[in-house]
C-alpha positions in Angstrom: 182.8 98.2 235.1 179.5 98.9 233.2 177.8 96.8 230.6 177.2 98.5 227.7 174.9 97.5 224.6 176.8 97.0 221.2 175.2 100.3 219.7 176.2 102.7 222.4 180.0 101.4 222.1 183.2 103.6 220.9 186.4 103.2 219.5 189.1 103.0 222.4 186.8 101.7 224.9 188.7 98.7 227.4 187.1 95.6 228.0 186.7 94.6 231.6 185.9 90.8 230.9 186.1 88.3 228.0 184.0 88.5 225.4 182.9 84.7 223.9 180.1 83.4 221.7 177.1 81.3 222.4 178.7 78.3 222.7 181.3 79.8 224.6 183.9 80.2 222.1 186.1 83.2 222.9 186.0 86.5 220.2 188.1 88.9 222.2 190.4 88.6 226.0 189.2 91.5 228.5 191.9 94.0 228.5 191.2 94.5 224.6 190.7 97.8 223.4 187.9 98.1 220.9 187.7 99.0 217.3 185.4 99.6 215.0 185.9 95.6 213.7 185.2 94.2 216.9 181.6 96.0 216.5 181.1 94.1 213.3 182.6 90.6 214.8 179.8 91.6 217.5 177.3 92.1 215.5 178.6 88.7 213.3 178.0 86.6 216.4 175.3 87.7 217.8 176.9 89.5 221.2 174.4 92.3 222.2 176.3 93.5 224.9 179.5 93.6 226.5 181.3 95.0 229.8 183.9 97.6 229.4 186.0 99.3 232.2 184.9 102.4 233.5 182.4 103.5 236.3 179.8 105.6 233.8 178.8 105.5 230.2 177.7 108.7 228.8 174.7 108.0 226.7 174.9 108.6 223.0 173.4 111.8 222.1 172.2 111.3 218.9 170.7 107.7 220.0 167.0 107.4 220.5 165.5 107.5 223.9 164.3 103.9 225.3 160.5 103.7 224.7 160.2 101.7 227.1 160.1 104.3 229.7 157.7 106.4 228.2 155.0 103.9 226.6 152.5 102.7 228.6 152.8 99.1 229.4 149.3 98.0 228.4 150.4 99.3 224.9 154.0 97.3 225.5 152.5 94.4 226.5 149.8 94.4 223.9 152.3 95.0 221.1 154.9 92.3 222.5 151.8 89.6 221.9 151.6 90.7 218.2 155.6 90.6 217.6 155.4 86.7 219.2 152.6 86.1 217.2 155.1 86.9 214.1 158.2 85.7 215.3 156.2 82.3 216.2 158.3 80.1 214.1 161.8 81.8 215.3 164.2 80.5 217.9 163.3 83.5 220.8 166.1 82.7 223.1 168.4 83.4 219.9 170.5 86.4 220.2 169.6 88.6 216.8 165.8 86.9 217.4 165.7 88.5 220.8 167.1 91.9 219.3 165.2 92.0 216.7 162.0 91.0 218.6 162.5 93.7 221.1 163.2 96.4 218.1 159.7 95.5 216.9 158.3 95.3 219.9 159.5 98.8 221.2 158.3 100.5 217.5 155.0 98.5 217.9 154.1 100.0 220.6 155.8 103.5 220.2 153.8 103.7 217.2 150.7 102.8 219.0 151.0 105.8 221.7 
């Protein structure tokens, strides 16, 4: 079992465990086999990640590297305090808030290095 972000997810892939939304409302049983629709419904609901069966994951190759490995934290932690500074008004602990906020925050700070 492996949990595995919404982007890095493929066609045909199993689920190892139910999928529901923030209030706990259920999208798809674990068992389900994964299509490109269910990446929309995801997306739809605000599910950023999900567990699939299967011990490893092999990374996209065409996706991006995480920044946050590379960028130094001063620069991660300085550019984090800007992005909360614009996202003041937002809900943080809100699924697409926290995505997006941690998008912004990793291109901050990437573009900073």
């Amino acid at each position: 079992m492996a949990v595995v972000h919404i982007d890095n997810l493929a066609p045909g892939m199993v689920l190892s465990r139910n999928v529901c939304d923030r209030s706990g409302r259920l999208l798809l049983p674990s068992g389900a086999e994964l299509t490109d629709k269910h990446f929309s419904i995801f997306r739809m609901w605000g599910v950023l990640e999900v567990e699939i069966v299967g011990e490893t994951i092999a990374e996209d190759p065409e996706a991006p590297p995480s920044p946050n490995t590379e960028i130094d934290p001063e620069l991660l932690a300085e550019a984090r305090t800007e992005v909360e500074h614009l996202f003041v008004y937002n809900d943080p602990e809100h699924p697409a808030i926290k995505e997006l906020m941690r998008i912004c925050t990793e291109r901050r700070a990437t573009r900073a290095a």
